[in-house]
ZAMARGU-4260 file (C-alpha; in steps of 0.2 Angstrom, whole numbers, plus 5000, padded with zeros to 4 digits):
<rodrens>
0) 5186/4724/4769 | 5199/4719/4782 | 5200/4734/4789 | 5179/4736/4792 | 5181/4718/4801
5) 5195/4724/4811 | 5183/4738/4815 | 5170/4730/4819 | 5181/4719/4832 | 5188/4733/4841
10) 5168/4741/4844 | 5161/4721/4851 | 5178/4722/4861 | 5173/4740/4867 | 5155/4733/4871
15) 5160/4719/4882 | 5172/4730/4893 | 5157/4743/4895 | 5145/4728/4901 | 5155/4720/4911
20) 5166/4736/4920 | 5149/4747/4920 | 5135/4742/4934 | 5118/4744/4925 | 5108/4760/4925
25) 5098/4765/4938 | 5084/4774/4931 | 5075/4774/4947 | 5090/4782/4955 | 5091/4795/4941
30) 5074/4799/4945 | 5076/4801/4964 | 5093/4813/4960 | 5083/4822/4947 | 5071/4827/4959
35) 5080/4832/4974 | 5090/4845/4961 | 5073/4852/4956 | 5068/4854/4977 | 5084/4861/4979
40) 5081/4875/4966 | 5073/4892/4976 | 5064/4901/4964 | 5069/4920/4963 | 5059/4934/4972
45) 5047/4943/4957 | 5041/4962/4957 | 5027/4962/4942 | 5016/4974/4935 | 4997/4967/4936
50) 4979/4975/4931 | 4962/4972/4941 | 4946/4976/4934 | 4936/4983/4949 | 4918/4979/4950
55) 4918/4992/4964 | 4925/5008/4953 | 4915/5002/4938 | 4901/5019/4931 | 4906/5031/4946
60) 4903/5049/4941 | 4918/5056/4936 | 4922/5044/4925 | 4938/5036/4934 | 4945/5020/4925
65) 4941/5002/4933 | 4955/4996/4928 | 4968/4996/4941 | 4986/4996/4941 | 4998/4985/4956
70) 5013/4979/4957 | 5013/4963/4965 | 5029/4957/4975 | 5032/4939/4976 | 5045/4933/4990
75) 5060/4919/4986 | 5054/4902/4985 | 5036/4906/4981 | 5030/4894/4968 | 5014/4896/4957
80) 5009/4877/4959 | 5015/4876/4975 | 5005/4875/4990 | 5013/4884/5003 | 5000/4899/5009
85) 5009/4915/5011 | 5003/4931/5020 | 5001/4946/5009 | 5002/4963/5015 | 4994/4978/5006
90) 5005/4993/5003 | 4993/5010/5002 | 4999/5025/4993 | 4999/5043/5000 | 5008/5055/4984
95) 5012/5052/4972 | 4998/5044/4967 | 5005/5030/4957 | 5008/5010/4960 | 5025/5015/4959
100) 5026/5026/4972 | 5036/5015/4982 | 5046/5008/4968 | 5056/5021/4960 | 5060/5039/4962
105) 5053/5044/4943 | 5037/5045/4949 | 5041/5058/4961 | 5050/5070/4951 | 5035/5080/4945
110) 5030/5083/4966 | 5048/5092/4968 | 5042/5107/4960 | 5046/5126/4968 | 5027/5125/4971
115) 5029/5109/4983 | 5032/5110/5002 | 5046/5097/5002 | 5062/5096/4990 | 5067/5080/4996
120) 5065/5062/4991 | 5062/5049/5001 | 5075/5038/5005 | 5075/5026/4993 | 5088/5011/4997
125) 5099/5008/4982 | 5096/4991/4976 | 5079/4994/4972 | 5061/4990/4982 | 5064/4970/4976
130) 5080/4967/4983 | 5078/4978/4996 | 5062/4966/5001 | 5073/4950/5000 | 5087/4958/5012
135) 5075/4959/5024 | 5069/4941/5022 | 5087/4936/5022 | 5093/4943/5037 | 5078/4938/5048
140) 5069/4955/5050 | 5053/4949/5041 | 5045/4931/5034 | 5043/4928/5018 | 5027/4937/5010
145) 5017/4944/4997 | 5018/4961/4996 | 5003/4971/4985 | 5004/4989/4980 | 4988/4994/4970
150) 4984/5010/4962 | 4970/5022/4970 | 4974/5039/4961 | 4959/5049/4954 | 4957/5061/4940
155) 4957/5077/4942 | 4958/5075/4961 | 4972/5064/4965 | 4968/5059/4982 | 4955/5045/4983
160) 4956/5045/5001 | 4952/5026/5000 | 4934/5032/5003 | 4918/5025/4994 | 4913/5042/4984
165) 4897/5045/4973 | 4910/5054/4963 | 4926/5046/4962 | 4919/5028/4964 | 4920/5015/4980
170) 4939/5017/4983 | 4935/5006/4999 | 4928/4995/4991 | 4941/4991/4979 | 4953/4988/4993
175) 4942/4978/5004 | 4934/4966/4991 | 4940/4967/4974 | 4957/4969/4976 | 4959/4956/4992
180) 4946/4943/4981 | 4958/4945/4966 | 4976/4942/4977 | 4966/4926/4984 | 4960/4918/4969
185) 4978/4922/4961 | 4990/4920/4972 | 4994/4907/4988 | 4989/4917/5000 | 4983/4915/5019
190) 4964/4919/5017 | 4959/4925/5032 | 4963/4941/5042 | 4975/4933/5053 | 4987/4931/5038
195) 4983/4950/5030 | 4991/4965/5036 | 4986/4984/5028 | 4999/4998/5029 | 4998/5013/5024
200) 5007/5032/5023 | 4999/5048/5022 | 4982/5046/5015 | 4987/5028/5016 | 4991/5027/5033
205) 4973/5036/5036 | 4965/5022/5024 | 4974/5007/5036 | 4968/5013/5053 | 4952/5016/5046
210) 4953/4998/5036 | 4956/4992/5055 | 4943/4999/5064 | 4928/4993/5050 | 4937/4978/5043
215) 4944/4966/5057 | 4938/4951/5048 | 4950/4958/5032 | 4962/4963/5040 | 4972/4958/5058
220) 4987/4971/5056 | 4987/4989/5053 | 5003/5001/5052 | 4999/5020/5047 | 5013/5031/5043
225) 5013/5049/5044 | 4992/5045/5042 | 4980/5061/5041 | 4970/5052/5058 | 4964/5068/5064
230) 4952/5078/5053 | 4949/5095/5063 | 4967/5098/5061 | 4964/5101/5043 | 4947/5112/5046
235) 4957/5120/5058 | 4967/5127/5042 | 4955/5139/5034 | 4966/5156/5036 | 4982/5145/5030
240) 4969/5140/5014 | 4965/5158/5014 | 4981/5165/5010 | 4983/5153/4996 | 4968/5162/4989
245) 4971/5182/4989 | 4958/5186/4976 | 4945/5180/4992 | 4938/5163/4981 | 4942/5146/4976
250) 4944/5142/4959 | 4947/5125/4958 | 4962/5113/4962 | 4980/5121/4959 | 4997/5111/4958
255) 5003/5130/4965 | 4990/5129/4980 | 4996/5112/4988 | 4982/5113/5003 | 4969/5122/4992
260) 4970/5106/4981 | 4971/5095/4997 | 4953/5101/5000 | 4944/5097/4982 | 4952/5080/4986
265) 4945/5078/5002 | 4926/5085/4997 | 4927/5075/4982 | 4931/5058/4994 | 4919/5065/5009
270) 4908/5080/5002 | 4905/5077/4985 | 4891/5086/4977 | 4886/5079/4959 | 4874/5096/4958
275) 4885/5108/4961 | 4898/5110/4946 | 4910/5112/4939 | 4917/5102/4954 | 4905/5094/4962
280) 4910/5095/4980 | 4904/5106/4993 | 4919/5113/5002 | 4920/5116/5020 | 4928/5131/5020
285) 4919/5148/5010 | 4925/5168/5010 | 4915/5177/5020 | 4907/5195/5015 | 4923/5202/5024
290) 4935/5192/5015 | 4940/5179/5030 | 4938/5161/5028 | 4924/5153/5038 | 4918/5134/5041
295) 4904/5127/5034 | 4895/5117/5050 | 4887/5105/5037 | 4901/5100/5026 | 4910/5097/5042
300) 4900/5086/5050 | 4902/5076/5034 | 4920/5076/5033 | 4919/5069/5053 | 4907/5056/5047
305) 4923/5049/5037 | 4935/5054/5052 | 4945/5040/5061 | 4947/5050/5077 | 4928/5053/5077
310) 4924/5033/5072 | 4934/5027/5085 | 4920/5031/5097 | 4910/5019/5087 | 4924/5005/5083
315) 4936/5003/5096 | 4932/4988/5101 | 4933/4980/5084 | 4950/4989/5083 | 4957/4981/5099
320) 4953/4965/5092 | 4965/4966/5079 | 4981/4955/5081 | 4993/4971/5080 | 4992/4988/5079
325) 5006/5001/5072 | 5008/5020/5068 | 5022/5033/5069 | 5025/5050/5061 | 5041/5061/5060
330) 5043/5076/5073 | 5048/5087/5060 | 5034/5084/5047 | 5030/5098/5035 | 5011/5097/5036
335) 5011/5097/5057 | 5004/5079/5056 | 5014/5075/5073 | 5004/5090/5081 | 4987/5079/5074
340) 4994/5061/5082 | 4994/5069/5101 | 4972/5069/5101 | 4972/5054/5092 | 4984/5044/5104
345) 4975/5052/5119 | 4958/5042/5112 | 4968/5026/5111 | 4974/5026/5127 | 4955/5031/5134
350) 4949/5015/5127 | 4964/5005/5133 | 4968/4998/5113 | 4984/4990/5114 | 4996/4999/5101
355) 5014/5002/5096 | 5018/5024/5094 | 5034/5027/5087 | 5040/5044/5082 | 5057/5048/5074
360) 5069/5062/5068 | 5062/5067/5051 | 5048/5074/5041 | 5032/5069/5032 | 5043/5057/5021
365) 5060/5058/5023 | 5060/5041/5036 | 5048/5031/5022 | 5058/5016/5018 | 5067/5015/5037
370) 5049/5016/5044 | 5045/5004/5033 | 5055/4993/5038 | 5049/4994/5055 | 5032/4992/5051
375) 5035/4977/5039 | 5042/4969/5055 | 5028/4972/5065 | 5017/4965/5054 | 5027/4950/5050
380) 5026/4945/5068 | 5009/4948/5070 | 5002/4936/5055 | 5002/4920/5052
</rodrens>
């Protein structure tokens, strides 16, 4: 019993020291301290998978799904529940045609066959698209911003062309309303053209300068890369088609007959013909009784109806009013899109549109990610 009373002395004696050594607890200050530590936290930058149902894709003829694919790229510091607007750009596709096509070199593997033009892959930078994306915040080259890379691959065409198809569905549409809708409903973004910018490469880069010319009040930057912006280059293919065709007709698409292919796409995107199977797109190209490739003046004129060079007649005004535009294309590309760029330039320069050209050493793909950069840039400093 001692000992307990002894113990119980020595705990009232250790008591007394604390209250009279120890200031009282602030709870307020706690509070204050406790706060500051969560402001200082950054949240880390994000790189997630995401679906969209597009209302715009939904019953088209062919049967594509609606539900779409992104991945969604989310900058340092970007908080759900927070209220700072960021500005988003959307990140077009050419091939592969995948919402991965800028994140990892998987999905390029199958395109380096002994069919394909090119054996190279781009040059993907080594920490991977995220980090990649947050070196360029970190060093200054580009704000923080939302980055969006959606799906627009079609079956058994894989080009969409971005291009509102009785076929394949309204790939424009998807773009412009459903996808842009679902990013500002979900995510901070600036909601107005000012703080959206469109790139794009290959058929991407078409799909952006397009976006420009017919969107302004979407979108107030546009960079294309290596962009098909110049249609008659590709009519004016037909022997080149030919020769992938010896037997003197076209049986369908063929992963061994790269511009053959090319041309179902874009006849499914801007020809398509829902009564003429087992296609359903009326080429513009047919063998003749001789044997030699000929164009079809009607299916052309409805591929120009689609054609950038030839809308820029029509929408150069609402093209100059965008806040920035940007293209480039490599002087060693495979498909002679540099060749292309010189008509479509010239136009620019008729109707006085203020623009930034850049060409660089390299082919159709080779440059992507460095071009990138440089277009990411330009974008950055044209939005809000």
């Amino acid at each position: 019993m001692k000992k307990f009373k002894f113990l119980g002395l020595i705990i009232l004696a250790i008591v007394a020291f604390w209250s009279c050594e120890k200031e009282p607890i602030d709870a307020d200050l706690i509070t204050q301290q406790s706060t500051k530590l969560t402001s200082m936290k950054v949240e880390k930058s994000k790189l997630q998978n995401r679906v969209l149902e597009s209302v715009s894709l939904m019953g088209n003829a062919i049967g594509n799904s609606y539900e779409r694919k992104m991945q969604v790229y989310t900058p340092p510091g970007y908080k759900k529940n927070g209220t700072k607007q960021y500005p988003v750009v959307y990140l077009l596709h050419g091939f592969p045609f995948s919402e991965k096509s800028f994140i990892g070199m998987s999905v390029w593997e199958e395109w380096l066959t002994p069919y394909f033009w090119t054996q190279e892959y781009p040059d993907f930078p080594e920490e991977g698209f995220r980090l990649w994306v947050d070196n360029l915040i970190a060093d200054g080259s580009i704000e923080p911003m939302i980055i969006v890379m959606p799906d627009a691959s079609t079956e058994p065409y894989g080009f969409s062309f971005y291009t509102n198809s009785m076929l394949n569905g309204n790939f424009e549409d998807f773009i412009v309303n459903d996808l842009v809708n679902y990013m500002d409903k979900n995510y901070n973004t600036i909601k107005d053209a000012s703080g959206r910018a469109v790139i794009g490469h290959s058929q991407g880069g078409y799909a952006a300068f397009k976006f420009g010319m017919l969107h302004p009040d979407i979108f107030g930057t546009v960079a294309s890369h290596s962009g098909l912006l110049f249609v008659d280059a590709v009519l004016g293919m037909g022997n080149a088609v030919g020769q992938e065709n010896p037997d003197g007709y076209f049986s369908g698409p063929d992963p061994a007959k790269f511009l053959t292919s090319a041309g179902y796409a874009m006849s499914a995107a801007w020809s398509p013909n829902l009564s003429n199977p087992p296609y359903f797109v009326d080429l513009p190209f047919v063998f003749n009784e001789e044997g030699h490739v000929e164009l079809v003046p009607e299916v052309a004129n409805l591929w120009h109806q689609n054609d950038v060079f030839t809308l820029l007649d029509s929408y150069h005004d609402a093209f100059n009013s965008l806040n920035g535009i940007y293209l480039d294309v490599g002087l060693f590309d495979e498909l002679g899109t540099q060749l292309a760029h010189v008509p479509v330039i010239a136009k620019l320069n008729y109707y006085n549109i203020d623009y930034t050209y850049e060409t660089y050493q390299g082919g159709h793909h080779t440059n992507m990610f460095a071009q990138l950069a440089t277009s990411l840039a330009f974008c950055s400093n044209s939005m809000n």
